[in-house]
N, C-alpha and C positions, 0 to 999 in steps of 0.2 A: 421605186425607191428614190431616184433622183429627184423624181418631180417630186415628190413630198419634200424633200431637202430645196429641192426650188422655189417651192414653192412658201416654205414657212420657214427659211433662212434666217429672217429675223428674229421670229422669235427662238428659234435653237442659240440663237446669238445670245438672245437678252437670258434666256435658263443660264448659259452657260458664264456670262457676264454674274449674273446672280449669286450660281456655285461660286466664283475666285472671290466675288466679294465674302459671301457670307465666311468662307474658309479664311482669309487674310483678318476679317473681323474677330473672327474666332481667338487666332494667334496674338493679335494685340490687347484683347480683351484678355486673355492668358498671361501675359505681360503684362500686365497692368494690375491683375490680382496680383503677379508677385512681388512687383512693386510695392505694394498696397501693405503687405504681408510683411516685407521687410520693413517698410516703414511703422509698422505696429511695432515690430520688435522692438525698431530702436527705442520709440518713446515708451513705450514699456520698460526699458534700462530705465531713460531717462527721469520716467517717475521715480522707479523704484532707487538711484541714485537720489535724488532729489528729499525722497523721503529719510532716508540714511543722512543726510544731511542732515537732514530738519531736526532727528532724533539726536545727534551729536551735538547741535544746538541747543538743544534744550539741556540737555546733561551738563554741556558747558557754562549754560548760564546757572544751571544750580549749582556747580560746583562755585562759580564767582560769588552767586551770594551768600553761600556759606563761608567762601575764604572772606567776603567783605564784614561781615557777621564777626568772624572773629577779630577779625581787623578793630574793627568798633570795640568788638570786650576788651582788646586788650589796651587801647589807646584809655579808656572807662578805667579801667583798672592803674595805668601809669598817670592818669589827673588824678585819682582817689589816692594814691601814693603821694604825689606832689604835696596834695591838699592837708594830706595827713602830715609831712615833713615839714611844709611851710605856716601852718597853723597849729 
């Protein structure tokens, strides 16, 4: 048994070198999906904020052009008044 360990030291070394790698690979590679995972998340918020945005925006701009819309009739309407008072 010795002599076999004597004998092939090296490579028992390099398997063994191998195992820590492959296992430490593992771990990081583990961490790094979570990473991965979390950062999906956020930008996942960040669309779905984004979009909520975008929809208030639009809301907002149709509200503006319907208040500017009236805006217009009613300013329409105080020249037709004028026009009728002054002629």
């Amino acid at each position: 048994m010795l002599d076999l360990l004597s004998t092939h030291w090296h490579q028992i070394m390099f398997i063994g070198f191998l195992i820590v790698w492959a296992t430490r690979s593992r771990e990081q590679i583990s961490e790094l999906q979570k990473d991965v995972k979390i950062l999906q998340d956020l930008l996942s918020k960040n669309v779905e904020w984004t979009q909520q945005q975008q929809e208030k925006l639009v809301q907002l701009r149709a509200e503006q052009d319907v208040a500017n819309r009236q805006i217009t009739a009613i300013w329409e309407f105080i020249n037709k008044l004028r026009d009728k008072q002054g002629g």
